[in-house]
TORPA-4810 file (N, C-alpha, C, O; in nm, 3 decimals):
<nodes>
NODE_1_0.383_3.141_1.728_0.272_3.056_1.775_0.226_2.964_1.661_0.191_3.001_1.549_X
NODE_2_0.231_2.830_1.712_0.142_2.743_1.580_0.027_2.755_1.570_-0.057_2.755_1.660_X
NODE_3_0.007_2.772_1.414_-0.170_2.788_1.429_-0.204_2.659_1.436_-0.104_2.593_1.407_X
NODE_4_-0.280_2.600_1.456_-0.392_2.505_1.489_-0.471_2.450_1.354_-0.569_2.521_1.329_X
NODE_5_-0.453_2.348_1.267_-0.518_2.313_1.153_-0.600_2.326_1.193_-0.624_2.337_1.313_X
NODE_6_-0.740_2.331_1.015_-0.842_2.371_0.995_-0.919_2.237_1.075_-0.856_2.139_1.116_X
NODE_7_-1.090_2.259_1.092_-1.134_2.124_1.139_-1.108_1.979_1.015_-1.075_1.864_1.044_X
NODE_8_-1.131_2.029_0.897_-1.116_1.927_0.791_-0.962_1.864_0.813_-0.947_1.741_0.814_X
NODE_9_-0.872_1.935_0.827_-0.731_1.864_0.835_-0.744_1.792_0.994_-0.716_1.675_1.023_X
NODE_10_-0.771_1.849_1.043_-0.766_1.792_1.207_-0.851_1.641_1.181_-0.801_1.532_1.211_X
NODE_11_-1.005_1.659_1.112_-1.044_1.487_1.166_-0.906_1.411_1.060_-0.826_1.320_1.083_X
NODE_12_-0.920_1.459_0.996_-0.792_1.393_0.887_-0.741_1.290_0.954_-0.776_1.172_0.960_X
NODE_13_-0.638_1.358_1.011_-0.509_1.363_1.084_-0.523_1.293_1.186_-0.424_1.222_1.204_X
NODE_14_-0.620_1.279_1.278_-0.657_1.235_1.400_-0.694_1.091_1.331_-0.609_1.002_1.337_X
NODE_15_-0.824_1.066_1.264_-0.832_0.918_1.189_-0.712_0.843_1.148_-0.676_0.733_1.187_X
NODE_16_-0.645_0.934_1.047_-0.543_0.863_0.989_-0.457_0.785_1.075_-0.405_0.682_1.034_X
NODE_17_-0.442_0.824_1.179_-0.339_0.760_1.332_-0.392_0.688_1.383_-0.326_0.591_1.419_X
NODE_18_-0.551_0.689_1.421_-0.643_0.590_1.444_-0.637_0.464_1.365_-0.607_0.349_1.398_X
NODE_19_-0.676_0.519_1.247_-0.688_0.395_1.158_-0.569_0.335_1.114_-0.581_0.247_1.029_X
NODE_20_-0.404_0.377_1.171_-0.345_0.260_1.142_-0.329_0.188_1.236_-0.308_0.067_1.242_X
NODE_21_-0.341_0.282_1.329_-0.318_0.238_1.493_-0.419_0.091_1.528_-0.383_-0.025_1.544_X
NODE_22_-0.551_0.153_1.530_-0.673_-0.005_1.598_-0.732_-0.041_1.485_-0.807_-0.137_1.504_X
NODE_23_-0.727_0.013_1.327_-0.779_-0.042_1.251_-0.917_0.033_1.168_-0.930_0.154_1.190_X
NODE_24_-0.998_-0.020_1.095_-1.085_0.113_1.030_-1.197_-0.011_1.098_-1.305_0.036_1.134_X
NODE_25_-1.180_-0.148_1.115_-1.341_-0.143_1.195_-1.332_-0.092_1.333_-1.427_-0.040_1.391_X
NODE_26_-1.206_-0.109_1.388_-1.286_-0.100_1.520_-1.217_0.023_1.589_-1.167_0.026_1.702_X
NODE_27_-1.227_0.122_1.496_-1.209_0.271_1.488_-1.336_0.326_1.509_-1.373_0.373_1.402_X
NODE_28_-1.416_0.341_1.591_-1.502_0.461_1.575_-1.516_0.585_1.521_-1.404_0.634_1.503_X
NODE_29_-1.606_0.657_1.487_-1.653_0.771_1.470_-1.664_0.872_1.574_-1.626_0.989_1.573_X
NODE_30_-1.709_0.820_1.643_-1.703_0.852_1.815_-1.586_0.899_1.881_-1.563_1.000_1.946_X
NODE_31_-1.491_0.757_1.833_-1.335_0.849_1.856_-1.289_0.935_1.832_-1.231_1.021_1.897_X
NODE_32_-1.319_0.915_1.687_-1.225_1.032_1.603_-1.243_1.188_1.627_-1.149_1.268_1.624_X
NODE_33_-1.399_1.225_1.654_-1.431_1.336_1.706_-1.396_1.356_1.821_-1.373_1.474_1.846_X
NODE_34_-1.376_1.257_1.933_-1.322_1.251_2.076_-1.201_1.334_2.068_-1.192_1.440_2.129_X
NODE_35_-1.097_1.280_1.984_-0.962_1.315_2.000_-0.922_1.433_1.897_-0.827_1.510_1.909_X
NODE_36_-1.015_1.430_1.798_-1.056_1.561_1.703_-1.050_1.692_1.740_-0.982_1.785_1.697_X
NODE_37_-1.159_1.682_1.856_-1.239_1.759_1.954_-1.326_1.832_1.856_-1.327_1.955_1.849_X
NODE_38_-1.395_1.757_1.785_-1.471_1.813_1.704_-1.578_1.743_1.658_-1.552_1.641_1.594_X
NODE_39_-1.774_1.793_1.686_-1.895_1.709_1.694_-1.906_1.655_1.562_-1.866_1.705_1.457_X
NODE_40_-1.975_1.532_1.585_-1.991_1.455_1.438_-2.043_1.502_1.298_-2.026_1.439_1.193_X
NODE_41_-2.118_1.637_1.312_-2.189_1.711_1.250_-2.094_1.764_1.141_-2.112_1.793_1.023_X
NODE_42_-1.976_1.766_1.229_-1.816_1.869_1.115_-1.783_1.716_1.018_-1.770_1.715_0.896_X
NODE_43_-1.774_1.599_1.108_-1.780_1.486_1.032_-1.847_1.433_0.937_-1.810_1.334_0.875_X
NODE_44_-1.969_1.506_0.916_-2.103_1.468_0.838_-2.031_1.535_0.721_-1.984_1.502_0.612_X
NODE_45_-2.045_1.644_0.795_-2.024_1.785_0.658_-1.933_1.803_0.588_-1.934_1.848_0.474_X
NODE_46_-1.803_1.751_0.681_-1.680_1.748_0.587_-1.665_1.609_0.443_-1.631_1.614_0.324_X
NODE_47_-1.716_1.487_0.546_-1.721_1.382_0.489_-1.802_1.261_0.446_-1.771_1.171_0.368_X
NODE_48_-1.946_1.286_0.539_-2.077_1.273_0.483_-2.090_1.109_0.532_-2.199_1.053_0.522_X
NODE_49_-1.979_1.043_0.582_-1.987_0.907_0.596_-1.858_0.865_0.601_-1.780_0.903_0.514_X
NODE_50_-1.815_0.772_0.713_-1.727_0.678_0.794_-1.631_0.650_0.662_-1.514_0.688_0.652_X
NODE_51_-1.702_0.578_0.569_-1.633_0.498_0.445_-1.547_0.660_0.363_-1.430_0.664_0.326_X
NODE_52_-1.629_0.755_0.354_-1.579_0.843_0.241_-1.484_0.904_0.363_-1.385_0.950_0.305_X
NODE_53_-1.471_0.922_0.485_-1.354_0.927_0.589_-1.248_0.854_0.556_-1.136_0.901_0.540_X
NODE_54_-1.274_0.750_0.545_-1.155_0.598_0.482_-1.117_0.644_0.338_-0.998_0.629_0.312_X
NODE_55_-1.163_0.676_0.279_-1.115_0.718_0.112_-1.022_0.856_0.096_-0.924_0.888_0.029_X
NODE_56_-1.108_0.919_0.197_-1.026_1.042_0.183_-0.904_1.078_0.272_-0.830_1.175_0.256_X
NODE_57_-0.896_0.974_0.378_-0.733_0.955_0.449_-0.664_0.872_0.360_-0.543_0.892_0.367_X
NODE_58_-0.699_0.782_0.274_-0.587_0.691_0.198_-0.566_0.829_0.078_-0.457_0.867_0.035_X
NODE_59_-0.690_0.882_0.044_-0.655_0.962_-0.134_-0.530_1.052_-0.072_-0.438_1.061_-0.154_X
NODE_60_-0.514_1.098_0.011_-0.411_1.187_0.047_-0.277_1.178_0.033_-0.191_1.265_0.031_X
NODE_61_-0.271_1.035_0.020_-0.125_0.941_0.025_-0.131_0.911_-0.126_-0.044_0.942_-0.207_X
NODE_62_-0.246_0.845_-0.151_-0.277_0.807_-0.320_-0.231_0.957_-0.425_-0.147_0.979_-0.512_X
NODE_63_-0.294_1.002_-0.385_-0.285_1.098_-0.469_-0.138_1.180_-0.500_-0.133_1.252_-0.600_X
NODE_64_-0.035_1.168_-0.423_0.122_1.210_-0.423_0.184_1.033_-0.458_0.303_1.013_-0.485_X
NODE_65_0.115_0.957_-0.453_0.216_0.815_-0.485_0.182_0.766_-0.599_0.274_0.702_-0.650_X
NODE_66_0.048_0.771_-0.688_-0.005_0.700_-0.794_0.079_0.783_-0.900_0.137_0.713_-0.983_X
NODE_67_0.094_0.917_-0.912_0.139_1.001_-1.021_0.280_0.930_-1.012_0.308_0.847_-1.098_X
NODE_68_0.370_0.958_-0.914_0.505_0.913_-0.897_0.563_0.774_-0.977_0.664_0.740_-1.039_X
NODE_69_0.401_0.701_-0.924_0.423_0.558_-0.952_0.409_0.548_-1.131_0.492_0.500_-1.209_X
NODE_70_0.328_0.585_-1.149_0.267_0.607_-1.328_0.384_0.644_-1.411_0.381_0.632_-1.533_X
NODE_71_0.480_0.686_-1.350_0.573_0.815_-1.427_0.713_0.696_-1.403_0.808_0.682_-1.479_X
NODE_72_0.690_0.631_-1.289_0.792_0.533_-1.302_0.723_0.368_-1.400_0.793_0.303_-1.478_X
NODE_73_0.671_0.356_-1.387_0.576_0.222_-1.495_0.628_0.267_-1.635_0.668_0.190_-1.722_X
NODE_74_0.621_0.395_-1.645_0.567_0.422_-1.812_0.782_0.406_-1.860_0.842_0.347_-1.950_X
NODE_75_0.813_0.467_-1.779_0.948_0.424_-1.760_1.020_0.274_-1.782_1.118_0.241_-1.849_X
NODE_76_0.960_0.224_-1.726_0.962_0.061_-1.721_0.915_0.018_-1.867_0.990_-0.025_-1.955_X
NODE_77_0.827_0.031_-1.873_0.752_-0.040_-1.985_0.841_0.030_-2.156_0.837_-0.016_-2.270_X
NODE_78_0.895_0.121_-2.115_0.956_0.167_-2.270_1.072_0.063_-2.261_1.094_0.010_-2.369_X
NODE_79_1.139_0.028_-2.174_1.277_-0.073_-2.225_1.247_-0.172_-2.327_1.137_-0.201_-2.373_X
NODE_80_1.324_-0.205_-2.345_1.316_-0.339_-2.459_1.291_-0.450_-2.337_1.196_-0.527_-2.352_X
NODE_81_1.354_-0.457_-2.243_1.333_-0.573_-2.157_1.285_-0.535_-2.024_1.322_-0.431_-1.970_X
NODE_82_1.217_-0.604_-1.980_1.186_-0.533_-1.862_1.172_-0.698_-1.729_1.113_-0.806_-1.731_X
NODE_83_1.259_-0.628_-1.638_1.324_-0.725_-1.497_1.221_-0.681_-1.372_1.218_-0.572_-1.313_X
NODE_84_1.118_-0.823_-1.346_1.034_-0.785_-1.228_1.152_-0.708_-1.080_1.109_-0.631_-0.994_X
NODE_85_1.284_-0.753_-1.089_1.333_-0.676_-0.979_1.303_-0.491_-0.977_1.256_-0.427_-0.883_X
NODE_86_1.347_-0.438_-1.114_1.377_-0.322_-1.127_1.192_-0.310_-1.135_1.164_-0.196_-1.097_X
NODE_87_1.088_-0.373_-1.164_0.963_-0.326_-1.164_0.912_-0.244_-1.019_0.868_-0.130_-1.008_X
NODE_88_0.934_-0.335_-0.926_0.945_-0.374_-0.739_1.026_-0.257_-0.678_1.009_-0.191_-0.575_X
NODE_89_1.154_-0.253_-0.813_1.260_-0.143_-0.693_1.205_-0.002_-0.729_1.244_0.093_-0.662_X
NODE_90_1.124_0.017_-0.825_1.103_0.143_-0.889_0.987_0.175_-0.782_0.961_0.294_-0.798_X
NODE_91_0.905_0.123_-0.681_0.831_0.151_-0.608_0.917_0.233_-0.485_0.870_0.301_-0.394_X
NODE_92_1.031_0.207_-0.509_1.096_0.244_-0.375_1.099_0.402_-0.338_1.087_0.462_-0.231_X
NODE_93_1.120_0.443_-0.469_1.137_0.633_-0.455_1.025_0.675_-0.458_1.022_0.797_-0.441_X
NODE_94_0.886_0.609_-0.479_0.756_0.720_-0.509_0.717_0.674_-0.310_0.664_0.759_-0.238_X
NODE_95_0.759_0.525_-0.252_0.729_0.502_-0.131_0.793_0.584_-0.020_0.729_0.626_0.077_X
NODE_96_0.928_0.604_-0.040_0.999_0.666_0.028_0.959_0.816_0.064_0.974_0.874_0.171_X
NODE_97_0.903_0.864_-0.059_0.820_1.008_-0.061_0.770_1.063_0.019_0.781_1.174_0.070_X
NODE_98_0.706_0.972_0.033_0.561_1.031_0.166_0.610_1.006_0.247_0.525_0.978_0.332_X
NODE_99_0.776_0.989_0.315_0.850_1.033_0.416_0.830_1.128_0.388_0.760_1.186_0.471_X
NODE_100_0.855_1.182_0.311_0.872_1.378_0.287_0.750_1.424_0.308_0.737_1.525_0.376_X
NODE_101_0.629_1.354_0.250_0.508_1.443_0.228_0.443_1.427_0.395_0.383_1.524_0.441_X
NODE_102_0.457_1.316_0.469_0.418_1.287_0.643_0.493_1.275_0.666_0.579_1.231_0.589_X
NODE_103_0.519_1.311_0.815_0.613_1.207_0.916_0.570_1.074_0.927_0.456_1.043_0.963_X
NODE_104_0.677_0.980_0.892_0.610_0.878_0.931_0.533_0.798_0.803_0.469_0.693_0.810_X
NODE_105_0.560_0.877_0.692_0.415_0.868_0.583_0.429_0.715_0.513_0.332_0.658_0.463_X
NODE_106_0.537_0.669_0.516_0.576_0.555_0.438_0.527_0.428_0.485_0.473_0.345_0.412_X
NODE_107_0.552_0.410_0.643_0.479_0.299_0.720_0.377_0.340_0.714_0.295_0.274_0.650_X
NODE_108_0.332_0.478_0.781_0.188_0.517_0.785_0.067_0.421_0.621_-0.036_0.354_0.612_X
NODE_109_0.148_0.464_0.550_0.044_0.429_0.405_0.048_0.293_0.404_-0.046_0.223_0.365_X
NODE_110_0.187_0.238_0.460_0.158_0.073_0.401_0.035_0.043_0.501_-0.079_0.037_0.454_X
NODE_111_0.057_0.025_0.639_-0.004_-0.017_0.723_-0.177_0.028_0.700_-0.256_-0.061_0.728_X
NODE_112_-0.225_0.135_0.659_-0.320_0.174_0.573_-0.385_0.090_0.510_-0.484_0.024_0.541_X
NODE_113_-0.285_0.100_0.356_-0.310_-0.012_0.270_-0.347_-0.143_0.320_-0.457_-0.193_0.298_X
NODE_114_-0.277_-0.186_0.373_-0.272_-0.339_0.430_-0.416_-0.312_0.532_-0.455_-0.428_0.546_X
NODE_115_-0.474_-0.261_0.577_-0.560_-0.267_0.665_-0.704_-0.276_0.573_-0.818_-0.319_0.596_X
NODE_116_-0.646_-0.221_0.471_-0.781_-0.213_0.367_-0.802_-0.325_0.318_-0.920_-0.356_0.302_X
NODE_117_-0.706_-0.412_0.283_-0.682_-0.536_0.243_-0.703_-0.643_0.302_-0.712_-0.748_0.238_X
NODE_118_-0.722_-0.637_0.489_-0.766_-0.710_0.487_-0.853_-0.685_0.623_-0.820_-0.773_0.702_X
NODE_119_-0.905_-0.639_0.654_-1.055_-0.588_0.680_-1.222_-0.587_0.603_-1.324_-0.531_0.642_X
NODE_120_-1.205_-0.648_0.515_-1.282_-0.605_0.436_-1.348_-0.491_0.396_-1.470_-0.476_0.385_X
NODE_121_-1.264_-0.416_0.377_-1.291_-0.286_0.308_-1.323_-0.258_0.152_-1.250_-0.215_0.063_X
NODE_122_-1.432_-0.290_0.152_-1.467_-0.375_-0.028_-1.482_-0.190_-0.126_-1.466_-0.164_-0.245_X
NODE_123_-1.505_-0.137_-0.054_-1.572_-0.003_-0.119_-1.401_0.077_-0.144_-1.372_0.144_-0.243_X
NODE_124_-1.301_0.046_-0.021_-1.207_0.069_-0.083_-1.126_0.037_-0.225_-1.075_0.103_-0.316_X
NODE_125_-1.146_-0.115_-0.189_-1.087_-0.146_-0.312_-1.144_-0.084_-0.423_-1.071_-0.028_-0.504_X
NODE_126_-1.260_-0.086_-0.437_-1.369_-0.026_-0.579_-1.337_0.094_-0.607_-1.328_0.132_-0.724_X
NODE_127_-1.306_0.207_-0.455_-1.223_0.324_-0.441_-1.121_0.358_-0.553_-1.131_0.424_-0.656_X
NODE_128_-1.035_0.299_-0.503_-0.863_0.291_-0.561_-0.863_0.272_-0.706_-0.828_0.345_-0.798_X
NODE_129_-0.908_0.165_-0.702_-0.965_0.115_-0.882_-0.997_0.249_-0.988_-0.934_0.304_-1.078_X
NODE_130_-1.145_0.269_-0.917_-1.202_0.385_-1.003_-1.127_0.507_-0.981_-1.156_0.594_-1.063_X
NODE_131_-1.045_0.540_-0.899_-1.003_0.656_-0.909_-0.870_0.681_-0.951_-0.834_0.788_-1.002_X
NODE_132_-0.774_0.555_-0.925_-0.628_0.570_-0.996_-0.608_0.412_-1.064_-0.552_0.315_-1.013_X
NODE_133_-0.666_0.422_-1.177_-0.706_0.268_-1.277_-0.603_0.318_-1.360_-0.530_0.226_-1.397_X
NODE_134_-0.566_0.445_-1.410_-0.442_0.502_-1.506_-0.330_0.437_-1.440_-0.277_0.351_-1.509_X
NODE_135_-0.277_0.455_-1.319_-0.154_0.395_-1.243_-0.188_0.254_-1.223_-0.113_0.163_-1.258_X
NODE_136_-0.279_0.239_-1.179_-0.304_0.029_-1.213_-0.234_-0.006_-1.312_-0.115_-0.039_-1.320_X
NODE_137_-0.345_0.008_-1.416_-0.293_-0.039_-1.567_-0.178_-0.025_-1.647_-0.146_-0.090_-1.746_X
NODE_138_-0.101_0.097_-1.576_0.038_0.083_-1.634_0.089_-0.014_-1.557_0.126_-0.117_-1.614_X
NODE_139_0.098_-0.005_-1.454_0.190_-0.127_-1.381_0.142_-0.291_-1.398_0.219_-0.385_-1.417_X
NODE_140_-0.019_-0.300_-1.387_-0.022_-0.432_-1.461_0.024_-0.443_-1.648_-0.019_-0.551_-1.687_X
NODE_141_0.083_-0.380_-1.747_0.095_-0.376_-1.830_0.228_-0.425_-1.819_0.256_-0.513_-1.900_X
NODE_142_0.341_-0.381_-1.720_0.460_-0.369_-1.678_0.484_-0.503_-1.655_0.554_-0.581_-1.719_X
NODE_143_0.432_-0.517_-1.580_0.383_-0.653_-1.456_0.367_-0.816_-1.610_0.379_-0.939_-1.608_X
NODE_144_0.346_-0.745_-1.681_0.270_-0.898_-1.783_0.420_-0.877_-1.865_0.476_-0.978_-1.907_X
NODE_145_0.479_-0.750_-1.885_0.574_-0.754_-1.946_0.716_-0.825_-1.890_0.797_-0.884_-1.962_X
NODE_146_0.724_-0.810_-1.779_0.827_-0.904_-1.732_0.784_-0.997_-1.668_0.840_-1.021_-1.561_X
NODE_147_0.685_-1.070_-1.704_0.639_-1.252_-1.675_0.650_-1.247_-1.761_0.607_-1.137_-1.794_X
NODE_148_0.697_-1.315_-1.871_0.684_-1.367_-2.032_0.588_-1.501_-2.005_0.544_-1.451_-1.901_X
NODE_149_0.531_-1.606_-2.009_0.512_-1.730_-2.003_0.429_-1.754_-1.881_0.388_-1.868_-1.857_X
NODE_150_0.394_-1.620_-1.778_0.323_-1.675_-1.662_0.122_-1.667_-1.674_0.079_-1.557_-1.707_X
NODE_151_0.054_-1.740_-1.656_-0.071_-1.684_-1.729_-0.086_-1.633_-1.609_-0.039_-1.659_-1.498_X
NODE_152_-0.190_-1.526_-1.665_-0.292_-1.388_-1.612_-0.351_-1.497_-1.465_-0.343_-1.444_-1.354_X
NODE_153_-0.397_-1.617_-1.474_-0.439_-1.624_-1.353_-0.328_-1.619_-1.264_-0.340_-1.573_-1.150_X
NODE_154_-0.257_-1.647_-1.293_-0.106_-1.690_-1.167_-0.057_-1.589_-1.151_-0.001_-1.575_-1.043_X
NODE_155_-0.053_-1.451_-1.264_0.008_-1.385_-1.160_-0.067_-1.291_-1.109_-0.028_-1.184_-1.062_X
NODE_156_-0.194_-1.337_-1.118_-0.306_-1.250_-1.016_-0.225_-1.337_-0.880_-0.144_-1.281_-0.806_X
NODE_157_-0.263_-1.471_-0.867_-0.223_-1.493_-0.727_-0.081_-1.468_-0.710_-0.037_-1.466_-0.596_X
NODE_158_-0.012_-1.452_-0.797_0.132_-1.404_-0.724_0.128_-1.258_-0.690_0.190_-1.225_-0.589_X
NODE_159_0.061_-1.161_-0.761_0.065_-1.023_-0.710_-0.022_-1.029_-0.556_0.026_-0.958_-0.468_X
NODE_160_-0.113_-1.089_-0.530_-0.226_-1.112_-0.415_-0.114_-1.137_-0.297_-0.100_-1.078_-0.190_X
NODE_161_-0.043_-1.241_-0.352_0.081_-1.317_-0.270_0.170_-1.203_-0.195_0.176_-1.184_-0.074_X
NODE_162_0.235_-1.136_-0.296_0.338_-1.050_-0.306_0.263_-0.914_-0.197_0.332_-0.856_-0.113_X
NODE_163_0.132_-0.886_-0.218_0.091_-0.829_-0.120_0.066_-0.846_0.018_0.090_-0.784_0.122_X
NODE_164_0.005_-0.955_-0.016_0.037_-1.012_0.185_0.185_-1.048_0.234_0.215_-1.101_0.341_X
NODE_165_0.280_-1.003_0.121_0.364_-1.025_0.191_0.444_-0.884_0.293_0.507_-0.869_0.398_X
NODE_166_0.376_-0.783_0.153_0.420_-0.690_0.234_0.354_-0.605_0.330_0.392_-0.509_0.397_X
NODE_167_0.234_-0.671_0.317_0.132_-0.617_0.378_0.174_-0.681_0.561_0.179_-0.602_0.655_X
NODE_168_0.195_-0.794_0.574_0.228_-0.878_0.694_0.409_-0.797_0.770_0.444_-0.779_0.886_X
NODE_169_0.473_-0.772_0.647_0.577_-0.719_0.679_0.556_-0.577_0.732_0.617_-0.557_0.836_X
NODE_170_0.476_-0.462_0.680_0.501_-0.338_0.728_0.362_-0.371_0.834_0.317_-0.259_0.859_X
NODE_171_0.309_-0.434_0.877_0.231_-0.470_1.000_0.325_-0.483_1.121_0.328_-0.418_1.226_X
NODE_172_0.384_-0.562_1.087_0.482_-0.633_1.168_0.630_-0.576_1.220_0.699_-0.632_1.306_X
NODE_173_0.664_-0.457_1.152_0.791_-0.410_1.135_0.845_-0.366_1.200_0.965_-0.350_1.178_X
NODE_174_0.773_-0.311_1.342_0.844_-0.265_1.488_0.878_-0.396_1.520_0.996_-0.404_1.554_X
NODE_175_0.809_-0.517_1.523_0.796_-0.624_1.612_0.940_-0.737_1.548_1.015_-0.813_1.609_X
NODE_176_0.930_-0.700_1.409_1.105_-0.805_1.362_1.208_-0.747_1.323_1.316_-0.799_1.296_X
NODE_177_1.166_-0.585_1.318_1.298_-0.487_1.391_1.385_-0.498_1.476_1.507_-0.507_1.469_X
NODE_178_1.263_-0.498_1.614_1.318_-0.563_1.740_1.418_-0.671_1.749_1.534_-0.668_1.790_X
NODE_179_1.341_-0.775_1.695_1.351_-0.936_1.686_1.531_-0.938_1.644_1.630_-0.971_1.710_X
NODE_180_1.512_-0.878_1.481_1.661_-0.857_1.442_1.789_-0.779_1.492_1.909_-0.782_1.467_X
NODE_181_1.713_-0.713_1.569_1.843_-0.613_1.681_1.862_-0.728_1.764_1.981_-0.746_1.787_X
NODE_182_1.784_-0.815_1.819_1.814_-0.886_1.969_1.901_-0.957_1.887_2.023_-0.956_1.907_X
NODE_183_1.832_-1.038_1.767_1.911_-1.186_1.758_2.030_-1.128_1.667_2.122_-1.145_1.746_X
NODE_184_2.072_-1.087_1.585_2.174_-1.002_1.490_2.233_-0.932_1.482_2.329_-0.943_1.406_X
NODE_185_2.206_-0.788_1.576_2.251_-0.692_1.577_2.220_-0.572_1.463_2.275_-0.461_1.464_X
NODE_186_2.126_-0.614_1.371_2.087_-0.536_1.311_2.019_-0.414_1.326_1.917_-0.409_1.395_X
NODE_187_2.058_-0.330_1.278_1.995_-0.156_1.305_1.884_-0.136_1.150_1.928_-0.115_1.037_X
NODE_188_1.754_-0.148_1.182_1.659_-0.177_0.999_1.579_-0.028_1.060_1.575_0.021_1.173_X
NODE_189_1.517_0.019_0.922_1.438_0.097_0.910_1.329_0.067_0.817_1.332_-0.050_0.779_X
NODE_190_1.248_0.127_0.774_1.145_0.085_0.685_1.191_0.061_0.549_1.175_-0.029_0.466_X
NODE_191_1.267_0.193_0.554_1.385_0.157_0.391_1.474_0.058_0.365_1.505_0.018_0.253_X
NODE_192_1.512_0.023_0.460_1.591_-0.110_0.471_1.534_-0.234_0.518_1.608_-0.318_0.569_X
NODE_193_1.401_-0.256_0.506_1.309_-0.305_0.518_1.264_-0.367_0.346_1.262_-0.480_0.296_X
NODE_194_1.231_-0.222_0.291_1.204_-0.242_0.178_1.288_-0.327_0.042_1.256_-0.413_-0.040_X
NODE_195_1.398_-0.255_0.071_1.468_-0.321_-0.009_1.520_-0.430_0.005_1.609_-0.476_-0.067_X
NODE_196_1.458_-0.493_0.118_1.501_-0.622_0.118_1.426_-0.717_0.071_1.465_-0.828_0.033_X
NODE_197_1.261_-0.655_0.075_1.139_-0.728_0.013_1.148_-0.731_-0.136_1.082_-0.798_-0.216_X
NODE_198_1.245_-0.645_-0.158_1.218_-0.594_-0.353_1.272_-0.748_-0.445_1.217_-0.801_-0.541_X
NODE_199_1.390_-0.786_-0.377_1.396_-0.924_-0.487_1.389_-1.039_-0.432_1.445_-1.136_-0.483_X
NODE_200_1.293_-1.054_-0.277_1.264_-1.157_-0.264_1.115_-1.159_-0.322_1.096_-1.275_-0.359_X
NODE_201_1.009_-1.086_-0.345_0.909_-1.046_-0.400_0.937_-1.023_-0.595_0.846_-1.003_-0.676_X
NODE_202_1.042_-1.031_-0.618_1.079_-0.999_-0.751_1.080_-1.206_-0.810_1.024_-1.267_-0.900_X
NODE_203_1.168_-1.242_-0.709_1.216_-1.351_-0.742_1.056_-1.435_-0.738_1.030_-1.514_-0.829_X
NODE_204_0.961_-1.410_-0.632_0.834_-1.497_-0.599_0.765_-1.486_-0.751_0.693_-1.578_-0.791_X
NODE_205_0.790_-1.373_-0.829_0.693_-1.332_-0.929_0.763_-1.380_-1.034_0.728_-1.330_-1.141_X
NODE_206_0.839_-1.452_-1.041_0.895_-1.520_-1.204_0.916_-1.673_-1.132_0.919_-1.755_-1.224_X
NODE_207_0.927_-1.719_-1.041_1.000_-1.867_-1.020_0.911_-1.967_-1.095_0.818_-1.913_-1.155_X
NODE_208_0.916_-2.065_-1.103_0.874_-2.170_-1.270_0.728_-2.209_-1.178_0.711_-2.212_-1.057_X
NODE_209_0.640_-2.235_-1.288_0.514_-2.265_-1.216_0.547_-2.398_-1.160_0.642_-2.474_-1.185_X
NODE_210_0.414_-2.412_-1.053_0.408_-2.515_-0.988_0.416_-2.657_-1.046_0.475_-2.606_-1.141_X
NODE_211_0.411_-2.809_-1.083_0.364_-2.881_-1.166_0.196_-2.906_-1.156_0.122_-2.941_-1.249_X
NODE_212_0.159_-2.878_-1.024_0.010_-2.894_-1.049_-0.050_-2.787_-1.121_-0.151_-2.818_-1.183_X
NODE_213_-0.009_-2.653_-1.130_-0.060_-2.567_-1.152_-0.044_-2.587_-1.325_-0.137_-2.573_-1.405_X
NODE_214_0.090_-2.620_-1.357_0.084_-2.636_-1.506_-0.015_-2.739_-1.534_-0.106_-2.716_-1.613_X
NODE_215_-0.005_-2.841_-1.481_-0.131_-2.924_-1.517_-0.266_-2.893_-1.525_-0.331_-2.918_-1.626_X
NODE_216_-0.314_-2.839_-1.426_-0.421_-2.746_-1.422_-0.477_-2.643_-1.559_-0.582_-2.615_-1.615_X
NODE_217_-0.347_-2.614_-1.566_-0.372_-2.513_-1.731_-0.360_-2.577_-1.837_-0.394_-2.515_-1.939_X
NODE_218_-0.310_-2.722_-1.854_-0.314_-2.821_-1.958_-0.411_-2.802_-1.992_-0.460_-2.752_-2.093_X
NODE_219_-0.466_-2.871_-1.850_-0.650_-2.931_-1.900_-0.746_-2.905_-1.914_-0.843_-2.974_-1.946_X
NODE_220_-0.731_-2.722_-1.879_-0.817_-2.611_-1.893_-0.840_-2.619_-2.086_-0.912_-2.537_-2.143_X
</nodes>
């Protein structure tokens, strides 16, 4: 007989599907206990508030991907040279993971992510920051190491870039799955998904600045 998770894993679990599913605004609280089957009160107590609900379905994923990720950066950053492709592809094994750690866990987190991103989920971001700034900062350290010549503002907007890109892609990924079986014949998965973003996203993050943009930094 299966036992039946605890109530704390159950709203978990139930949100987490919610919130990639319709989104974290227009996700209720209401729901989540609906399909929970469990009164808002277990919701209070477990999690005290909607937002720390949102923190603590992403930390679950964060917390098995930031270490992975840290351990691959610090990796990166010891070479003598370091190639934004291999920066991008080294995301691939800590992403692939949380296949293992969820069913499902790999889309599940992007689509997550990406929802945080652009929902305005401001407390998330402040979230993520303060709580895994060790795995940030290696990878932006990484990140400056293979731009030689790009300034700090540009490749803020190229990393911003590079996120909506994949953020639009694992949104989208049943829907040009499809698309590519009808028109191609292609058979894709999320992994083969990924690695296809790794050096077109590699290549976006080194190509020669714009001329306005160099001008721009002339005259700065």
């Amino acid at each position: 007989m299966t036992r039946r998770p605890d109530t704390k894993t159950r709203i978990l679990d139930v949100a987490e599907q919610l919130f990639a599913e319709h989104g974290f605004n227009d996700t209720s609280l209401r729901l989540i206990t609906s399909e929970a089957e469990v009164n808002l009160a277990s919701v209070n107590y477990h999690f005290g508030s909607k937002k720390a609900l949102i923190q603590a379905v992403i930390a679950r994923y964060l917390d098995a991907f930031m270490p992975a990720l840290k351990a691959e950066m610090d990796g990166q950053f010891a070479k003598e040279q370091v190639q934004m492709q291999e920066v991008f592809g080294a995301f691939i094994g800590p992403l692939l993971a949380l296949g293992e750690f969820r069913p499902g866990g790999t889309g599940t987190f992007m689509q997550l992510l990406g929802r945080g991103y652009t929902e305005k989920q401001g407390h998330l971001r402040r979230f993520i920051t303060s709580q895994y700034g060790e795995a940030l900062g290696a990878f932006m350290a990484v990140v400056k190491k293979a731009t030689p010549g790009i300034p700090d503002n540009e490749v803020f907007w190229r990393l911003h870039f590079t996120l909506g890109t994949v953020v639009f892609t694992m949104a989208s990924s049943m829907a040009l799955t499809e698309i590519a079986e009808s028109d191609f014949g292609e058979q894709n998965s999320i992994e083969s998904l990924i690695h296809r973003l790794v050096p077109y996203l590699a290549s976006a993050m080194t190509a020669p600045l714009p001329a306005a943009v160099g001008n721009s930094q002339d005259a700065a």
